[in-house]
C-alpha positions, 0 to 999 in steps of 0.5 A: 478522915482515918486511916481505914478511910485512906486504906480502904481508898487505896485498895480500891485504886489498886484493884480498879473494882469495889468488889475486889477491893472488899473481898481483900479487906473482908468488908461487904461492898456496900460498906465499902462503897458507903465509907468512900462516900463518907470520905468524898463528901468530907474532902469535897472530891470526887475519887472514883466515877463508879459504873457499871463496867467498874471505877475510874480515878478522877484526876483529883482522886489521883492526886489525892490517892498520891498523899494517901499513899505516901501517908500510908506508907509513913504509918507502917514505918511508924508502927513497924519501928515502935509496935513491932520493932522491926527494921523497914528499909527506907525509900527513895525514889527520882524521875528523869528526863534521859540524863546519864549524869542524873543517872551516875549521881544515882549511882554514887548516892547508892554506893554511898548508903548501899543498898541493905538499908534503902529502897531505891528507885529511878525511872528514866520517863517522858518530861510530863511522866517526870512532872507527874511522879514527883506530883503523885509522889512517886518519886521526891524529885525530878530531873529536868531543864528550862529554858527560854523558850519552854520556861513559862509554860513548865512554870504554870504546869508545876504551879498547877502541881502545887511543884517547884523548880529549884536551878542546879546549874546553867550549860551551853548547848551541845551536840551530842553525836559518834566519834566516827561522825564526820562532825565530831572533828570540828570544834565548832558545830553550825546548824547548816553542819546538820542539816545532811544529819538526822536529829535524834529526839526522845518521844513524848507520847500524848504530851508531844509538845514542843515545851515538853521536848526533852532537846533544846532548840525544838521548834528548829526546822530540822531536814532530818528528825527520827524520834525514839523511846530510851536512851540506848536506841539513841546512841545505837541510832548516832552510830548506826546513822551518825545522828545527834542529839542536843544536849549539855555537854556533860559526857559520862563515859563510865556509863555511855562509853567513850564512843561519843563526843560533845561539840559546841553548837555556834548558838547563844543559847543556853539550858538550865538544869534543875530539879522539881519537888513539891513546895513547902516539903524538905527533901529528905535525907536521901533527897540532900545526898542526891541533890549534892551529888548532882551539884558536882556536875557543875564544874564539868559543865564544857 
C-alpha cells in the first residue's frame, strides 16, 4: 500500500467518478482504475462498486476511506512542518448528541488554545451520525449517554465500530422545560404532571430507534410527543407550547439564557454521560484538554 495508492482512492470518493478523479491527478482513467484494483486486492476489500451511472462507496470502503484520510492529512502535516517549514494549524474535531455543556466545554477549550494555531470543528448530530464521525474519524470523540435500558445495544454498535465508551459522569433525570411553564414551580416533577404537556424529542432520522433516542425514558407511553431537528426548535417549541424535554439537569445559561429550568423528575432512573473514541488510540492533546473541561461538569450534576 502507497501513499499514491491512498490518494488516489480518496480523490476518487470525493468526486464520485473515476474520470473526474483522473483529470485531477492527470492520470488516465485506466491506470487509475487499475491502481484501485491493485490496492482492493491487497486489502481484501472492495472500495467502490463501479457502474455505469459512476461509483458507490462500500460501507468497508468508508471505513477504509476514514484511516486514508486521517493518514493523508498526518503526511502533509509532516512534510509541511520538515519539507517545507511551514506552520499547519492543528485539528480538532467533536460530535454531539444535543448537550450545551458539551457545547460550552468547546467554548472554553478553544478560549484556551485560541483560535491562530487550531482548526476547530464541532457538529451537533443525530446519536448514530455521532457514532459514525468518531467511527470515520471525522471527529476524535463523541458525546453521548447510556443507560439501562439502551446500554447493551450501544455497546455491541461501538464493538461492531472497533469504538469505546470511556463514563464521565452518572445524572438523575430531569425535566428540562420554560420557566413560564406551570410545572416549573413544583420541586417534584410525576409522569401523570406531563401528561397535559407535549414531550419534546430530537429526531433520529433512518436510525429512529428507540436505543438511539437522545431523551431517556423513550419507550414511555408518552400522550403528547413533537419531534424536531436542532436544539433551537426545542426551546422556541418549550416556550411557545410549554413543552419538555428529559435531560441531566445541567443548565447553562451563558448559552440558553435563564428562561428555562431543570425539575427533578420522581424516577430511580439514571444516565450516564460519556465520551466515544476508538480503542487502542490516545486522544490527542486537544482530546485531553476537551475531555478536562468536560469533567468539570460533574460537580454541577443537580
Amino acid at each position: 500500500m502507497t501513499l499514491q495508492q491512498l490518494r488516489y482512492a480518496v480523490a476518487i470518493a470525493d468526486h464520485k467518478s473515476m474520470n473526474k478523479a483522473a483529470t485531477e491527478l492527470f492520470v488516465t482513467q485506466p491506470s487509475l482504475s487499475n491502481t484501485i484494483k491493485d490496492l482492493e486486492n491487497e486489502i481484501h476489500i472492495e472500495i467502490f462498486i463501479r457502474s455505469n451511472r459512476g461509483i458507490v462507496i462500500t460501507p468497508e470502503g468508508e471505513e477504509f476511506l476514514g484511516y486514508a484520510r486521517q493518514m493523508l492529512d498526518h503526511y502533509r502535516l509532516i512534510e509541511e512542518r520538515y519539507v517545507d517549514h511551514t506552520a499547519l494549524k492543528k485539528k480538532f474535531s467533536v460530535s454531539m448528541q444535543h448537550y450545551t455543556f458539551a457545547v460550552e466545554a468547546f467554548i472554553q477549550m478553544a478560549k484556551k488554545f485560541g483560535m491562530d494555531e487550531y482548526e476547530f470543528a464541532v457538529h451537533e448530530a443525530k446519536t448514530s451520525e455521532v457514532i459514525e464521525n468518531v467511527h470515520l474519524n471525522r471527529s476524535e470523540v463523541g458525546i453521548i449517554y447510556k443507560n439501562e435500558f439502551n446500554s447493551k445495544f450501544i455497546d455491541k454498535i461501538l464493538r461492531e465500530n472497533d469504538l469505546e465508551f470511556i463514563p464521565l459522569f452518572d445524572c438523575k433525570i430531569y425535566v428540562y422545560l420554560s420557566k413560564s411553564n406551570p410545572l416549573a414551580k413544583k420541586e417534584i416533577i410525576d409522569f401523570e404532571d406531563l401528561q397535559q404537556y407535549p414531550c419534546l424529542s430530537f429526531e433520529q432520522g433512518d436510525n429512529n430507534s428507540f436505543y438511539f433516542a437522545e431523551e431517556v425514558l423513550s419507550t414511555y407511553d408518552y400522550r403528547q410527543i413533537i419531534k424536531a431537528d436542532d436544539r433551537a426548535t426545542l426551546l422556541n417549541l418549550m416556550v411557545g407550547l410549554n413543552g419538555y424535554t428529559l435531560c441531566s439537569g445541567i443548565i447553562c445559561k451563558e448559552l440558553n439564557g435563564d428562561e428555562y429550568a431543570a425539575v427533578p423528575l420522581n424516577t430511580e432512573e439514571t444516565m450516564t454521560i460519556g465520551y466515544i473514541k476508538h480503542k487502542r488510540m490516545p486522544l490527542s492533546v486537544l482530546g485531553e484538554k476537551y475531555i478536562e473541561e468536560l469533567i468539570k461538569y460533574k460537580e454541577m450534576v443537580l
